[in-house]
C-alpha positions, 0 to 999 in steps of 0.5 A, a space after each residue: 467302259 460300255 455305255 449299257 444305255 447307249 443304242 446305236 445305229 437305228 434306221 430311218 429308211 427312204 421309201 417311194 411311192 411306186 405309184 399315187 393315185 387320189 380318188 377323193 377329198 373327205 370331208 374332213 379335208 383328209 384324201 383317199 388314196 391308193 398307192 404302193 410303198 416300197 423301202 429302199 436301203 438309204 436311211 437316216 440314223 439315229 442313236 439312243 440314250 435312255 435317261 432315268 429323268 423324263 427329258 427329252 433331248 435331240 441333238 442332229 446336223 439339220 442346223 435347226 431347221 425344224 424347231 422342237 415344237 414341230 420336230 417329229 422325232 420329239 414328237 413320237 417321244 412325247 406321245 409314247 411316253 404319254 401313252 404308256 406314261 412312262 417315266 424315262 426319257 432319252 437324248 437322241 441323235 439324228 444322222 439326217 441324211 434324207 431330203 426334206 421336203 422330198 416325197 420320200 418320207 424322212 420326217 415321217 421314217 424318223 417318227 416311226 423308228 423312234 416310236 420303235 426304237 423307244 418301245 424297245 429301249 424302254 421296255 413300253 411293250 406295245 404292240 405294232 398294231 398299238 404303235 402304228 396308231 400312235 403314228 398316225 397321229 403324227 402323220 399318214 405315212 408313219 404307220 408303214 414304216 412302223 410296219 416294216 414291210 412293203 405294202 398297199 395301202 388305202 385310206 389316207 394310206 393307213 389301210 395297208 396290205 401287205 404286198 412286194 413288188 420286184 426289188 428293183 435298184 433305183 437312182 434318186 434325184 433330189 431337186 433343188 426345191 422344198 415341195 410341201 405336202 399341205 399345200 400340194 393336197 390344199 390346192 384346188 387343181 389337183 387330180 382327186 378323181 382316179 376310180 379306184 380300183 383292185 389290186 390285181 387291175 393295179 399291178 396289171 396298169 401303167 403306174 403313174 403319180 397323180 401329184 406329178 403333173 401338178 407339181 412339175 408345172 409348178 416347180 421346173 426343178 422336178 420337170 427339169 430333173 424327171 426330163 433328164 432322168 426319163 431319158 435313161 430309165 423308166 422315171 416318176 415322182 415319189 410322193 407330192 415330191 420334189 424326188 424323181 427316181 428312175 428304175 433299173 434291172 441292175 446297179 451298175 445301170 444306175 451307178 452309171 446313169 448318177 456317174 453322167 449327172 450334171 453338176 447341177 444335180 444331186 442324187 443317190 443310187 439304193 437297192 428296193 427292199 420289201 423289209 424295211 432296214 428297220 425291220 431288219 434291224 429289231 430282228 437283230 436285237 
């Protein structure tokens, strides 16, 4: 017998930063920024069963590496069923298959296809518009997976534009290290001052990644990843990192770069798509 309250296969996409630039740190202690978001077609996957009791439960391979009270995926539970008082509740479980830590916005992308996914299977009706706000309480990057489409963006990154840069493929290296993002953005050596600048100057410049320089002094991890991979192929930081990706014309460049990567290394070859999987996926509903 079908599970009618059973929801499959929704994903939570990577995403790179095509290029970061910090203009300046807000009183607030927030910083202004620029940069290019572009989806790429690897994902996490969660699956959904709507309960009529409020609960909430997670079940996922991470080992408890994140506990519930700092869990994202609970979290957008949590502020949706607030915010549309919603009686309803669900089990939720997490195919995690992005790095943590890695500046390609994991945690990030499973809060906004949950906050989705959610909307959908209880029937909460809120708009993208409504949606995006609730996910940037979660955090800046969530807002643009909830919106689904490649874009620019500003502000702490939750001004977007809606913008598709050529749908490159791309090898990720993930290494070994766990880059936190507070403590990249809470040290006092970091670059805060590129000008800022339109997007036609932005396009039309050599993309760069103002946390990259910062971090690869830093971690030897990522320097030892981005020095092997810049030998192959166009490569920088995503992100405050620890993920370093290279740029290719076709797959099979980057499926043979991955085929020669020590064994020290790991990493994943994924196609750029300027519509988020996700998007793709509540099209089809």
């Amino acid at each position: 017998m079908t599970d009618t309250n059973l929801s499959l296969g929704w994903p939570a996409p990577a995403k790179l930063n095509l290029f970061l630039h910090i203009n300046n740190q807000r009183d607030d202690g927030y910083h202004e920024l620029q940069t290019l978001f572009q989806f790429v077609d690897y994902c996490d996957y969660l699956d959904f069963r709507v309960t009529q009791s409020s609960d909430l439960t997670l079940h996922s391979n991470m080992n408890n590496a994140v506990a519930d009270c700092d869990n994202l995926i609970l979290l957008a539970a949590k502020s949706l069923q607030k915010f549309c008082n919603c009686q309803k509740g669900a089990e939720i479980w997490l195919d995690k298959r992005l790095p943590m830590g890695g500046g390609i916005g994991g945690g990030s992308s499973d809060a906004a296809t949950t906050l989705v996914a959610l909307n959908a299977l209880w029937d909460t009706q809120l708009s993208k518009d409504q949606l995006m706000v609730l996910g940037l309480e979660l955090g800046a990057d969530v807002p643009v997976f909830i919106n689904g489409l490649s874009a620019f963006a500003e502000g702490v990154g939750e001004k977007l534009i809606p913008f598709a840069p050529k749908e490159h493929w791309y090898l990720i290296l993930i290494p070994d290290v766990h880059v936190s993002t507070a403590a990249v953005f809470q040290n006092p050596q970091l670059t805060r001052d590129t000008p800022k600048l339109d997007i036609d100057s932005l396009m039309s410049a050599p993309w760069k990644n103002d946390c990259q320089d910062f971090v690869v002094k830093r971690y030897p991890q990522v320097a030892n990843t981005l020095g092997w991979l810049i030998e192959y192929a166009p490569s920088r930081m995503t992100g405050t990192g620890a993920c370093i990706f290279g740029q290719f014309e076709l797959q099979h460049q980057a499926l043979e770069v991955l085929a020669k990567l020590p064994k020290d290394m790991r990493g994943f070859v994924a196609k750029g798509t300027n519509i988020s999987p996700l998007e793709s996926h509540l099209t089809r509903l």
